[in-house]
C-alpha positions in Angstrom: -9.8 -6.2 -32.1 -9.5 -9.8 -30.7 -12.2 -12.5 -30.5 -10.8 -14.2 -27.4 -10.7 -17.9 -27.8 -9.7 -19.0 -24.7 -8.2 -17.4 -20.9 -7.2 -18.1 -18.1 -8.2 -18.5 -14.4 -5.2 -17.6 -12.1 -4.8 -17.5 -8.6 -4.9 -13.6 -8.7 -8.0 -14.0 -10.3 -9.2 -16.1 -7.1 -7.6 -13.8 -4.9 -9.5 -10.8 -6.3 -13.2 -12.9 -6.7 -12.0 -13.4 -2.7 -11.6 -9.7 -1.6 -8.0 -10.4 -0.7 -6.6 -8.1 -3.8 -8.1 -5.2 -4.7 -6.6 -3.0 -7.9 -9.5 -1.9 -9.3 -13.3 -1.3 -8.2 -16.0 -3.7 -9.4 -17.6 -4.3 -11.5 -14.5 -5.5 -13.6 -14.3 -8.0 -16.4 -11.4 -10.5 -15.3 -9.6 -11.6 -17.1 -5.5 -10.9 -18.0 -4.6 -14.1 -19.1 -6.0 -14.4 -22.6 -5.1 -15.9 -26.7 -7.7 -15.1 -29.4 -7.6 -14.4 -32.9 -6.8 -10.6 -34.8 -10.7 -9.5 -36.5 -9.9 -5.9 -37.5 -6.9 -3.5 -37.4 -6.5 0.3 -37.0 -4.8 2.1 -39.9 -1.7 2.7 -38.5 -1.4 -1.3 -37.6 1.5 -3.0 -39.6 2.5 -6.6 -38.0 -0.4 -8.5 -37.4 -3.2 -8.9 -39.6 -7.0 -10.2 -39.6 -7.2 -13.8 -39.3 -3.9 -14.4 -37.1 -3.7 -15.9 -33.7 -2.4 -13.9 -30.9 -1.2 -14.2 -27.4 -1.7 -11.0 -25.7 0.3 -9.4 -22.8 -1.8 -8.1 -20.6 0.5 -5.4 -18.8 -0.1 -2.1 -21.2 2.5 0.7 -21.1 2.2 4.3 -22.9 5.1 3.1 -25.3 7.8 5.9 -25.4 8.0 6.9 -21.7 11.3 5.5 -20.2 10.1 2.6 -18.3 8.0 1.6 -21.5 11.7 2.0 -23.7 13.5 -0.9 -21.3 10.2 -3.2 -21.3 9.1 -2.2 -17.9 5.8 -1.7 -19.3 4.4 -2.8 -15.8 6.0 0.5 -14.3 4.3 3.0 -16.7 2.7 5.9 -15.1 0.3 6.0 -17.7 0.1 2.1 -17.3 -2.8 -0.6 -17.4 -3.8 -4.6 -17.0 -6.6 -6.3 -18.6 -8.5 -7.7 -16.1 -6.3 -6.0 -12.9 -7.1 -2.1 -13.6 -9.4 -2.7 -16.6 -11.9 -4.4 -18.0 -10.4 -7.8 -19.1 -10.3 -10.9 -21.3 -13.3 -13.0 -19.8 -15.3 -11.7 -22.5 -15.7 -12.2 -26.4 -13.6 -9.5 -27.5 -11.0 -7.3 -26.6 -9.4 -4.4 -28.1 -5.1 -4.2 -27.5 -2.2 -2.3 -28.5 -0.7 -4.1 -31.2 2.8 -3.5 -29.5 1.1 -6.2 -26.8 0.5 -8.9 -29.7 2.9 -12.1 -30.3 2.0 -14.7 -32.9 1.3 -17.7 -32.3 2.7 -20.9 -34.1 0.2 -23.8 -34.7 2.2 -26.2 -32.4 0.8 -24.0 -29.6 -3.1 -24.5 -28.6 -5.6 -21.9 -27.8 -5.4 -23.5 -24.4 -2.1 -23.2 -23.7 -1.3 -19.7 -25.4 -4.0 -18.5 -23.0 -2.0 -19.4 -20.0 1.7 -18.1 -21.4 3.5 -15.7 -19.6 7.0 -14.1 -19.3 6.8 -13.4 -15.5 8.4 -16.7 -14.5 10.9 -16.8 -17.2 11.9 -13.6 -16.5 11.8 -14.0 -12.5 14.6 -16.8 -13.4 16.4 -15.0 -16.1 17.4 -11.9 -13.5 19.1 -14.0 -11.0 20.3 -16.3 -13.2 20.6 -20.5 -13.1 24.0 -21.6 -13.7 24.4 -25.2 -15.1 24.7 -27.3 -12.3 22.8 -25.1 -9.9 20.4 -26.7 -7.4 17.2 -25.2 -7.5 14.8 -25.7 -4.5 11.1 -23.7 -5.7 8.6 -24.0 -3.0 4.6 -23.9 -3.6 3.5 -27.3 -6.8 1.0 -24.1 -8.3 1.6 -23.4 -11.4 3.8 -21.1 -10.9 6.2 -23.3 -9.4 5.3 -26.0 -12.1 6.2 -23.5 -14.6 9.5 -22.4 -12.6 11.1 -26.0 -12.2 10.6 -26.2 -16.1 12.2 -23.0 -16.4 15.1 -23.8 -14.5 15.6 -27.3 -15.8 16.0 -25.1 -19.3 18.4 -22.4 -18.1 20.5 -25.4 -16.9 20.4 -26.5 -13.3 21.6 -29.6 -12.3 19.2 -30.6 -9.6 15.7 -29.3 -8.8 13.7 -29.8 -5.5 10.2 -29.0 -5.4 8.3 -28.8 -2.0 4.5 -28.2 -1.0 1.7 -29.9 0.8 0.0 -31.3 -1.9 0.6 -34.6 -3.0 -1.0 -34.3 -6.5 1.0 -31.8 -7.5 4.2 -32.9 -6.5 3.6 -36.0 -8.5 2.8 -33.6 -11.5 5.8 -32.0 -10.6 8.2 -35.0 -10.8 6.6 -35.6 -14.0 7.8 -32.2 -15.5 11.4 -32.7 -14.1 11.5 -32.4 -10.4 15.1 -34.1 -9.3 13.2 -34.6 -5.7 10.0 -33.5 -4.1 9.3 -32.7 -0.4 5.8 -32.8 1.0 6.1 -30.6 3.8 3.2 -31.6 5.5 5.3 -34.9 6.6 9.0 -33.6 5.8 10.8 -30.5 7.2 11.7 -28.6 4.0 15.1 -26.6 5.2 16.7 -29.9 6.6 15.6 -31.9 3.7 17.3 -30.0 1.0 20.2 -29.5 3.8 20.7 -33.3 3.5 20.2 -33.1 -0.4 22.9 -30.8 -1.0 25.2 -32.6 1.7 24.7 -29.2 4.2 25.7 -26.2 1.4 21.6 -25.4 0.7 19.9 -24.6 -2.7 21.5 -22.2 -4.9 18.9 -20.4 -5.6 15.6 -20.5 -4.2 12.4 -19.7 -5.7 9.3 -19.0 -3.5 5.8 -19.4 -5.3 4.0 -20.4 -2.8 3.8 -16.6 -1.0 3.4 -17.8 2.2 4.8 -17.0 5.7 6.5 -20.3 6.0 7.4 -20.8 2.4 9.4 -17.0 2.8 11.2 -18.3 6.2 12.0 -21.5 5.0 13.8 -20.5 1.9 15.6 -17.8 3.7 16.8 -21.0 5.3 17.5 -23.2 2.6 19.4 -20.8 0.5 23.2 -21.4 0.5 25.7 -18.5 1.8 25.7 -16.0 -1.0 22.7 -17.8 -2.2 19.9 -16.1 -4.3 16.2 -15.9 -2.9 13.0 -15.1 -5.3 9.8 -14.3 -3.8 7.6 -14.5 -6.5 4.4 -15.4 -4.3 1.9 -12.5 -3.8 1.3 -12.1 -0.2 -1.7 -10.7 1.2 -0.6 -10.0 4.7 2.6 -9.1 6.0 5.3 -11.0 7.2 6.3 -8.8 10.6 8.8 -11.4 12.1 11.0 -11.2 8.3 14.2 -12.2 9.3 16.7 -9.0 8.1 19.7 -10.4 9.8 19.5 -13.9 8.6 19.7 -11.8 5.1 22.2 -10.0 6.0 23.9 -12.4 7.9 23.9 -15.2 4.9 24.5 -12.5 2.5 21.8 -13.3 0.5 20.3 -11.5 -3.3 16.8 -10.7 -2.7 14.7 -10.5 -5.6 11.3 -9.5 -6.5 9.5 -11.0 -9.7 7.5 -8.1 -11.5 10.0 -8.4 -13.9 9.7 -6.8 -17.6 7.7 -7.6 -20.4 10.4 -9.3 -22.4 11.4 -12.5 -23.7 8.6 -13.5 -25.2 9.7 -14.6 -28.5 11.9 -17.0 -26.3 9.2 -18.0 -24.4 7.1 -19.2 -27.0 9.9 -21.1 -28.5 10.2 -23.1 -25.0 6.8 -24.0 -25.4 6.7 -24.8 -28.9 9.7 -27.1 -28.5 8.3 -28.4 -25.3 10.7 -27.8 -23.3 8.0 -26.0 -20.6 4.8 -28.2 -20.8 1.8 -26.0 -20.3 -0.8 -28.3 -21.7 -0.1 -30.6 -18.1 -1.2 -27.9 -16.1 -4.2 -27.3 -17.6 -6.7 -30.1 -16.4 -10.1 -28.6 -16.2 -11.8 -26.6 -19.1 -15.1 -25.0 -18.7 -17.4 -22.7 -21.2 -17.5 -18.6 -20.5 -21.3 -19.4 -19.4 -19.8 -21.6 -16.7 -17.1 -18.8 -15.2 -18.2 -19.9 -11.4 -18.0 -23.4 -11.9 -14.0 -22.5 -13.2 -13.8 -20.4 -9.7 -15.3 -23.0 -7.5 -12.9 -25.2 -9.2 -9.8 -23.5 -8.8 -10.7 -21.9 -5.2 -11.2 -25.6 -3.7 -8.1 -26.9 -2.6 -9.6 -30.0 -2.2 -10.5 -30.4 -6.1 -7.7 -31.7 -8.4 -7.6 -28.1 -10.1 -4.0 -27.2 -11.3 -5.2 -24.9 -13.7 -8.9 -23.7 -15.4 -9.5 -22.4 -18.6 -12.6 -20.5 -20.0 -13.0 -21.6 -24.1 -14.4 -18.4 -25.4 -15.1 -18.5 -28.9 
C-alpha cells in the first residue's frame, strides 16, 4: 500500500476529462502518473519495505505471460493502468504490484518522481540516436521537452525543436534546444532543410500528434531517415502520405514501447541530465484537482506541467 504524495496531470488526463479518450467508463479515479511512499507489505513482498519512497509504473501486466517476460507489460491480456482502465493515483492511497515499484534516491523530489516515465526514453532508445545525429522533435509539451533532453543524452549532435508556442520553445532552448522553430511564423520542413544544408533531420520525433506535425516530419526526415509518432491522435489522419514513406524509405515507429529502463532513467534524472523539475511550474492541493485541469486545458495559461501534492 502507497500513500501517494504527489501525481501528475498529463495531457491524456485532459484528453480523457475532454471526452476525446475513452478506455474506461466513469466514474474513474485519474490518475497514472504518481510517487508516494511504501505503508504496508504483503507477505510474500521482499524488495521494498515500509517507509521507502516509490515511483510507480502505472502499466500492470500478469507477470509470467510472454509479453509480461520481455517487459511488454503494456501488451498483457490480463493487463491494466492506474488511472486509464482502473481506478488511479489521484487519491491518498493506492495498492501496486511490487514488481511496479522503483526506489527512489533523495536527489529526486516527490514532484518530479511523480512525473517520471520510461515512454520517452524508451521511444528514443528503439530507433536509436547516433552521436552526431540531428534531431528535429515537433510539439514544446512535455513530451517533447523531455525528448530533446533524451536525445541530447543518447548523443545527437544538433536538436531542433518546433511548435507554436513561444513560451515553450524558450523553455526548450533552455534544456538544450540547438535551434527552435515557431511555426506559427516559420515553415518547419524548409527550416530544418536549410539547417541541415538540404539532407533533413535524422530522426524525427512527433509529440505534438497533430495532422500537421505527422506531415511535416514525414517531410523533414532525411532519405532513410527514422520517424516517431509519439503524439496520441484523436482523429485520423485520411490524406497519410504512404508513398512519401515508401518513397523516402523511411522507419516508422510507434512509441508504446516496454516498461524498461527504468533504473537508467532515474539515474538521468538524478544526475540531471533530463530536468524534470523545469517542467513542472504549477502545483496545486488534491482539493484543488479542477483548478490543475483548468490550468493545464488552457492553452493560453503558462501551464507546462501540474502536479497534485497529495500527502
Amino acid at each position: 500500500r502507497i500513500r501517494v504524495t504527489a501525481a501528475g496531470v498529463c495531457g491524456t488526463d485532459v484528453h480523457i476529462i475532454q471526452g476525446k479518450l475513452r478506455f474506461a467508463d466513469p466514474p474513474l479515479v485519474l490518475g497514472h502518473e504518481f510517487a508516494g511512499v511504501v505503508e504496508e507489505c504483503g507477505p510474500a513482498v521482499t524488495r521494498v519495505k515500509a517507509g521507502q519512497r516509490v515511483k510507480c509504473d502505472s502499466v500492470c501486466g500478469c507477470g509470467s505471460c510472454e509479453w509480461c517476460r520481455q517487459g511488454a507489460m503494456q501488451f498483457c491480456p490480463s493487463g491494466w493502468e492506474f488511472g486509464i482502465t482502473r481506478d488511479g493515483g489521484w487519491a491518498e492511497w493506492v495498492v501496486a504490484p511490487e514488481r511496479n515499484l522503483h526506489l527512489l534516491p533523495d536527489s529526486i523530489s516527490d514532484e518530479v518522481a511523480a512525473i517520471m516515465d520510461v515512454e520517452v526514453v524508451g521511444s528514443l532508445r528503439k530507433p536509436g540516436v547516433r552521436p552526431g545525429d540531428t534531431v528535429a522533435v515537433f510539439g514544446p509539451g512535455p513530451a517533447g521537452l523531455i525528448a530533446l533532453q533524451v536525445a541530447r543524452a543518447l548523443g545527437a549532435g544538433k536538436v531542433i525543436l518546433c511548435g507554436t508556442r513561444p513560451q515553450r520553445l524558450q523553455v526548450g532552448k533552455e534544456l538544450g534546444a540547438d535551434h527552435v522553430i515557431d511555426v506559427n511564423g516559420q515553415d518547419a520542413v524548409r527550416a530544418i532543410q536549410e539547417l541541415t544544408n538540404g539532407k533533413g533531420a535524422d530522426l524525427v520525433f512527433d509529440a505534438a500528434g497533430t495532422r500537421k506535425s505527422v506531415l511535416d516530419g514525414i517531410e523533414a526526415v532525411r532519405p532513410q531517415g527514422k520517424l516517431v509518432l509519439y503524439g496520441v491522435h484523436c482523429a485520423p489522419v485520411p490524406e497519410f502520405p504512404i508513398d512519401r514513406v515508401v518513397l523516402k524509405d523511411i522507419v516508422v515507429y510507434g512509441a508504446l514501447t516496454n516498461r524498461t529502463g527504468w533504473e537508467e532513467l532515474i539515474g538521468m534524472v538524478a544526475d540531471r541530465r533530463i530536468d524534470l523539475g523545469k517542467l513542472i511550474t504549477h502545483s496545486f492541493p488534491i482539493e484543488a484537482v479542477k483548478d490543475a485541469y483548468a490550468a493545464s486545458s488552457d492553452r493560453t495559461s503558462s501551464c507546462i506541467k501540474s502536479v497534485l501534492l497529495i500527502a
